[in-house]
N, C-alpha and C positions, 0 to 999 in steps of 0.2 A: 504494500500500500504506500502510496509518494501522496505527498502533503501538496506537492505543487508538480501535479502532474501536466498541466498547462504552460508550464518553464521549459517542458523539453522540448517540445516543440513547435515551439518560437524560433521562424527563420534566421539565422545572424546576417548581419551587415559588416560584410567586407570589402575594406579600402583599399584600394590601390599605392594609396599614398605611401610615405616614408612613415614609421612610425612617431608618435611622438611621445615626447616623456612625460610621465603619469606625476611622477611629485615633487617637490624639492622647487629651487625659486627658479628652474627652467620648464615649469610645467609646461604644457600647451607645445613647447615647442618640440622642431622637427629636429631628426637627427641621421646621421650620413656622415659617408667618407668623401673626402674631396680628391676628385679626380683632376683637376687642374684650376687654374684659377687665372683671368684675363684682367685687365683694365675695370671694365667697369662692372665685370659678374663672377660667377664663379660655377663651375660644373661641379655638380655635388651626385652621387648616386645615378651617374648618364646623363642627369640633368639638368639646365642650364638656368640659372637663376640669375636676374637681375638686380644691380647692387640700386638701392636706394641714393641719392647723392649725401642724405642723413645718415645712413647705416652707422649703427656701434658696433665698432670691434671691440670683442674684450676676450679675455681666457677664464675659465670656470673658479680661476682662482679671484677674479672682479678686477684682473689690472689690463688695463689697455693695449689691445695689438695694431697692428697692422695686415695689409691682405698680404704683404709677403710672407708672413708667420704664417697663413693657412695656407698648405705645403701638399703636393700630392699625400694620397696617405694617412692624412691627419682625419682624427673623429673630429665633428664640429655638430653642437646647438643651433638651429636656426628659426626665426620668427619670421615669417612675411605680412607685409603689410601693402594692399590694394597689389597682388602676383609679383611684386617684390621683395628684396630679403632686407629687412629692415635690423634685424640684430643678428650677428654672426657670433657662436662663443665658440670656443677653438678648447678641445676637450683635451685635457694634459695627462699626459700617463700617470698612474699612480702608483 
């Protein structure tokens, strides 16, 4: 006998998207390896996002980067704001 037999099946909703992360003060945001990085975007996960002319750079530790510190390679946070990347945080080995 199940208490909530109406829970199992309930279709899920699967996103294509990058996942993003559940807690901690980068909730909400998206997360990806950076494949390369240009002038004014950055390929993250295949795919190309455009840098905001505001964009924050910072690294998970709160101190400020720049786009040449997001490196092939690297994990990085990201937030978009109107299909742009409005904050980049550059995920540091621990």
């Amino acid at each position: 006998f199940s208490f909530a037999p109406e829970l199992m099946t309930q279709p899920t909703l699967v996103m294509a998207q990058t996942p993003t992360i559940a807690g901690g003060p980068l909730a909400g945001f998206y997360r990806g390896e950076v494949d390369e990085t240009f002038r004014n975007a950055i390929l993250i996960d295949s795919k190309r996002y455009d840098l905001r002319e505001d964009v924050v750079m910072k690294d998970d530790r709160d101190q400020p980067r720049e786009l040449k510190d997001f490196r092939a390679g690297s994990f990085v946070a990201y937030h978009l704001k109107m299909g742009r990347t409005h904050q980049l945080v550059l995920i540091l080995p621990k």
